[in-house]
Steps between C-alpha positions, in 0.01 A plus 500: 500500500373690187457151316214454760371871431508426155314180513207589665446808322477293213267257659302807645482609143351158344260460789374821359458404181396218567253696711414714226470269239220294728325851528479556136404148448165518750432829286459334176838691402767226416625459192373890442705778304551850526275509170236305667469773768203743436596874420197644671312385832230246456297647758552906481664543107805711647816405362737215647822610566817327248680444816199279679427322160866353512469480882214223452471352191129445413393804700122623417478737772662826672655522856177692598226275385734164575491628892157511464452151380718381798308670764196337376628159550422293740 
């Protein structure tokens, strides 16, 4: 019984990859390093977090002004 446990877990897990890896390709992030990751915001100059600059490779913005951006979309 824990074989089939096991095995979708691990397809639960590539789905999201998968998942996230389509997410960071529609944001212009694929293929993007931690060093390609902005240390400050884009849009207010405060500092981006280490933690969020691994999180998503590429990253230009902070959680704040990101949230902001999504609201705004259609």
């Amino acid at each position: 019984m824990t074989d089939v446990f096991d095995r979708a877990s691990e397809r639960e897990q590539e789905l999201r990859d998968d998942a996230l890896q389509d997410q960071r390709r529609r944001a212009g992030l694929a293929g993007k390093t931690y060093t390609d990751s902005a240390r400050e915001c884009h849009v207010c100059d405060e500092p981006i977090p280490d933690a969020r600059r691994r999180a998503i490779p590429g990253v230009q913005t902070c959680v704040d002004c990101q949230a902001e951006v999504e609201r705004a979309l259609p």
